[in-house]
C-alpha positions in Angstrom: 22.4 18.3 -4.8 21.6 14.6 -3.6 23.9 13.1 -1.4 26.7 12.1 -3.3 26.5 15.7 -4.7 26.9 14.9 -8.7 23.7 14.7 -9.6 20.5 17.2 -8.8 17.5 15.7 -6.6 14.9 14.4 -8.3 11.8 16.4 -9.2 8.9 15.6 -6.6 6.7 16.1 -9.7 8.6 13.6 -12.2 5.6 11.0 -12.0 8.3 8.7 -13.6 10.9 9.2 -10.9 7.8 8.8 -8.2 6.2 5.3 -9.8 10.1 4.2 -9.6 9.7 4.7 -5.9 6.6 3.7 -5.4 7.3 0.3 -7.1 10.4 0.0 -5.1 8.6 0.5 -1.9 6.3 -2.1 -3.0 9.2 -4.6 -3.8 10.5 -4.1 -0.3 7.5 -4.5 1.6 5.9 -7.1 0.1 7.3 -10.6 1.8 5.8 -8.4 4.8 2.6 -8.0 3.7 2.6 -11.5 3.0 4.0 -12.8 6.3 1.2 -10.8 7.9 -1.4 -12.0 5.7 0.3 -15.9 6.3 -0.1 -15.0 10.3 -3.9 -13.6 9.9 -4.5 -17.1 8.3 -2.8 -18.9 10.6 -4.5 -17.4 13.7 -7.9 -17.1 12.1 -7.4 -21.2 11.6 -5.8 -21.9 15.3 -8.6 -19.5 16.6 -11.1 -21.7 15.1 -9.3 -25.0 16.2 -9.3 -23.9 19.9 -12.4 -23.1 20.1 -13.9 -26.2 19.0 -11.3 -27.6 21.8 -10.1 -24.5 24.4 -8.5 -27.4 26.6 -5.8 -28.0 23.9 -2.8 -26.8 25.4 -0.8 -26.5 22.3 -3.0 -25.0 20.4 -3.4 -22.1 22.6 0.6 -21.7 22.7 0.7 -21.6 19.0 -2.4 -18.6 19.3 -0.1 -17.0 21.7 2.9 -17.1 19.6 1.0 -16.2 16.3 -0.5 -12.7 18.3 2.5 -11.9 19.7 4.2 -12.3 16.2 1.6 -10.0 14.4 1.8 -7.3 17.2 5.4 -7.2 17.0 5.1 -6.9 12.8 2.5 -4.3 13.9 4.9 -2.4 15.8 7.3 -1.9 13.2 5.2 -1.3 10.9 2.6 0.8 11.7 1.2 1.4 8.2 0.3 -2.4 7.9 -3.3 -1.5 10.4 -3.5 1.9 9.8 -6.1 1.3 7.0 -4.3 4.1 4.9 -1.9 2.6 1.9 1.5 3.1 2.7 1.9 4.4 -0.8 -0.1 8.0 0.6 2.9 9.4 1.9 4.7 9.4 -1.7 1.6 11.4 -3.4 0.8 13.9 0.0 2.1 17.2 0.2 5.2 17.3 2.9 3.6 18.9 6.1 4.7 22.4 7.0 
């Protein structure tokens, strides 16, 4: 029984119930896909700007910042590097 113990757990092999999940998983993680992407684009551009100028102060605070923001989205979540879709885990076969 799930956890509110009315209703069965849903069949691993329902590829309805999984492309529910999947999309839902999608939906949640998109705005931060998209802030990442938005910080890529933003460093990418101050990278550029600094070095056609690497004694503007500010610009190197604002590559500073915009690192420090993408490591910490990095952090907590992994799967956004990894080079694997996070969408693997829903399709693999549970270890053990």
């Amino acid at each position: 029984m799930s956890e509110d113990n009315k209703t069965p757990p849903p069949d691993i092999r329902d590829p309805d119930w999984l492309l529910r999940r999947i999309h839902k998983f999608r939906k949640d993680v998109q705005h931060v896909e998209r802030e990442y992407l938005e910080l890529r684009t933003l460093l990418r551009d101050a990278e550029a700007a600094l070095r056609a100028d690497p004694e503007d102060g500010e610009m190197l605070v604002r590559v500073h910042y915009l690192k420090g923001r993408m490591e910490d989205l990095e952090k907590r979540y992994p799967w956004l590097v990894s080079g694997k879709a996070p969408e693997i885990a829903f399709w693999a076969p549970p270890a053990g």
